[in-house]
C-alpha positions as CSV (number, residue, x, y, z in Angstrom):
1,X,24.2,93.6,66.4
2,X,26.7,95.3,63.9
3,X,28.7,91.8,64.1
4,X,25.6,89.5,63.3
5,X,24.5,92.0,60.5
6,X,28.2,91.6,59.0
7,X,27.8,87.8,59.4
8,X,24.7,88.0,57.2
9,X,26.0,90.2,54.6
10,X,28.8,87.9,54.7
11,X,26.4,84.8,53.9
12,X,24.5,86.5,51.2
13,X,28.1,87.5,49.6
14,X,29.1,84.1,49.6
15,X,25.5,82.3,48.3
16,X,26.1,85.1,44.9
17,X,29.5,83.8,44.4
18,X,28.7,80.6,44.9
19,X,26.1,80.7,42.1
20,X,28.8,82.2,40.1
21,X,28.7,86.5,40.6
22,X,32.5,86.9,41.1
23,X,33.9,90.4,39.7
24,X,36.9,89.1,37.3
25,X,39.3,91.5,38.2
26,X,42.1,89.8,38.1
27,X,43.5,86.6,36.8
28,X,43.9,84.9,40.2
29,X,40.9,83.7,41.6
30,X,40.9,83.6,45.0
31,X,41.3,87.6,45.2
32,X,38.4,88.2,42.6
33,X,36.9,86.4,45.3
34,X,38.1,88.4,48.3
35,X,37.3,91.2,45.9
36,X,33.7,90.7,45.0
37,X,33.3,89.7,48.9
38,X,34.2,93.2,49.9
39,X,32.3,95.2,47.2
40,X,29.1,93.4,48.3
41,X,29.4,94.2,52.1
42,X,30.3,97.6,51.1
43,X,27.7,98.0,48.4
44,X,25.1,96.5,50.9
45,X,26.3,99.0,54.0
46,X,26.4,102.0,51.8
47,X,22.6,101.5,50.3
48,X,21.6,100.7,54.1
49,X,22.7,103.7,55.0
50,X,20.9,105.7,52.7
51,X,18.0,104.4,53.5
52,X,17.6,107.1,56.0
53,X,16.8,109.7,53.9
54,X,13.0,110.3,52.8
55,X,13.0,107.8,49.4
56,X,16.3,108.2,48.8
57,X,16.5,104.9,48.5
58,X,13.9,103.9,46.5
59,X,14.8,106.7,43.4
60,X,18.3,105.6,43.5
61,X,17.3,101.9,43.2
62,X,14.6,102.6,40.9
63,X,17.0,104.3,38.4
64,X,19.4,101.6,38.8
65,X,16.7,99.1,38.1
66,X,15.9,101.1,34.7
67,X,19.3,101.7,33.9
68,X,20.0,97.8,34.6
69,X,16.8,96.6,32.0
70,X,17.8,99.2,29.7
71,X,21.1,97.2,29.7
72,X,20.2,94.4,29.5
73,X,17.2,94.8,26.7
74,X,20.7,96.0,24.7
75,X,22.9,93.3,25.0
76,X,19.7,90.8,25.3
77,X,19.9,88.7,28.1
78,X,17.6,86.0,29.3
79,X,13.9,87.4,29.3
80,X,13.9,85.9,33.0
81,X,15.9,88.3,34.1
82,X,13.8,91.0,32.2
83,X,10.7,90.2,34.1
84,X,12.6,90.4,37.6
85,X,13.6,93.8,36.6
86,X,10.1,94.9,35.6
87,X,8.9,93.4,39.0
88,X,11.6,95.4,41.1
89,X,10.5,99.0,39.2
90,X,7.0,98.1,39.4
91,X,7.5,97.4,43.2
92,X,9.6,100.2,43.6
93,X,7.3,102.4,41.3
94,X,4.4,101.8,43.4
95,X,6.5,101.7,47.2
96,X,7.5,105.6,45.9
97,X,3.8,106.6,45.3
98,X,2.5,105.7,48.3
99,X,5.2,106.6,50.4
100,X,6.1,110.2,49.2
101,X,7.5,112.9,51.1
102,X,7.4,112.7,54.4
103,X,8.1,109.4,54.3
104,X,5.8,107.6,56.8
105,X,8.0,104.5,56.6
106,X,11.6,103.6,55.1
107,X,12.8,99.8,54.0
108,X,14.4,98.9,57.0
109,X,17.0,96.6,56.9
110,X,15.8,94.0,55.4
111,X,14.3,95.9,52.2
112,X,17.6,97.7,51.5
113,X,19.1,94.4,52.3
114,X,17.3,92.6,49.8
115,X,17.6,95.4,47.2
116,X,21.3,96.1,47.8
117,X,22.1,92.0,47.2
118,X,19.5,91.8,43.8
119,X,21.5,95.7,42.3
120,X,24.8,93.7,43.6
121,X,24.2,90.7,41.8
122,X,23.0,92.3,38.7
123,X,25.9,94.8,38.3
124,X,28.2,91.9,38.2
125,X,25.9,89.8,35.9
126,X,25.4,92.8,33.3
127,X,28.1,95.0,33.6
128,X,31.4,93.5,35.7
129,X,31.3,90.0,33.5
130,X,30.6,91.9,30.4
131,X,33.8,94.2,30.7
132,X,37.0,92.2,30.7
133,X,40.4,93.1,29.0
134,X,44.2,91.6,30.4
135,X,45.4,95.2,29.7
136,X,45.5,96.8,33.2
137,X,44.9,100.2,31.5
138,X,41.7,98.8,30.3
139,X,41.0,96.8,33.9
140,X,41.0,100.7,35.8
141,X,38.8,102.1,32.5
142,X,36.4,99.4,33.4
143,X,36.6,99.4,37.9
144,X,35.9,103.6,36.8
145,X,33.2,102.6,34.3
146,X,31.4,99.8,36.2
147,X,31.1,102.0,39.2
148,X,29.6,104.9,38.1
149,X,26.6,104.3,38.8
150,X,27.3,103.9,42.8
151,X,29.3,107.2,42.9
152,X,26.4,109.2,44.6
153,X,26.1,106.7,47.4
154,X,29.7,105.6,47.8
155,X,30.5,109.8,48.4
156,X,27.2,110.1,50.9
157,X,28.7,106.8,52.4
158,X,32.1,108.5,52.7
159,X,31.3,112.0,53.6
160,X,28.7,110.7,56.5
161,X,31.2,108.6,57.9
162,X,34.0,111.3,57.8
163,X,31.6,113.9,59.4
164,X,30.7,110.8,62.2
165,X,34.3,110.6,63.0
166,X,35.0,114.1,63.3
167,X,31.7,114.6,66.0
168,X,33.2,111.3,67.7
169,X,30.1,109.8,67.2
170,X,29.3,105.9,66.3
């Protein structure tokens, strides 16, 4: 199961860079690739796992959401990709009312799949493609920068796994 879920994530990385979401990091091209490849899987895992607490999901993406259309209303991008940010808070919006604590239900793995590859996608459209520089001063300014936003869930990703591998548990 953890294999076929990793072959999936895998796919979905590789259909975004296909249509183009590759994190220019560098100037060689295969390892922006390798690159974006692994930030997807891990961004993907890491909201997966937060699914499991009540709506913890849902706020987090929600605020991304708002801080992505906020973003993009400022450096004005295509008004298509305005109205699928409306249409994720709206869905989101509405999900978190009628699902408040205790949460009777959570996203599952194919909602935090879903949301995980649409906030992956976007941070590479509106903030990872907008930020380059060939100073590497300015390349670590920006990796700091473009990842602030996933700091919360990165360090509930890392301490939960920490804490699982001290208990010897999977």
């Amino acid at each position: 199961m953890p294999l076929t879920k990793l072959f999936f994530q895998f796919i979905i990385s590789s259909v975004l860079i296909w249509a183009g979401f590759v994190i220019p990091l560098t100037n060689f091209f295969f390892l922006n690739i390798a690159f974006s490849v692994f930030w997807m899987i891990l961004l993907i895992n890491a909201i997966n796992m937060f699914d499991n607490v009540d709506g913890a999901t849902g706020i987090f993406s929600l605020i991304i959401f708002i801080l992505f259309l906020i973003l993009g209303i400022y450096i004005n991008v295509d008004l298509n990709l305005i109205f699928i940010l409306s249409a994720y808070i709206g869905s989101l919006t509405l999900f978190l009312f009628f699902n408040y604590y205790p949460s009777k239900l959570f996203m599952g793995d194919i909602g935090s799949l879903q949301i995980a590859s649409v906030i992956g996608a976007l941070s590479i459209k509106l903030v990872w493609q907008e930020n380059t520089s060939d100073v590497l001063a300015d390349k670590i300014y920006y990796f700091l920068i473009n990842n602030a936003i996933f700091y919360v869930i990165f360090l509930d990703v890392i301490l939960v796994s920490i804490y699982r591998i001290s208990k010897s548990k999977s």
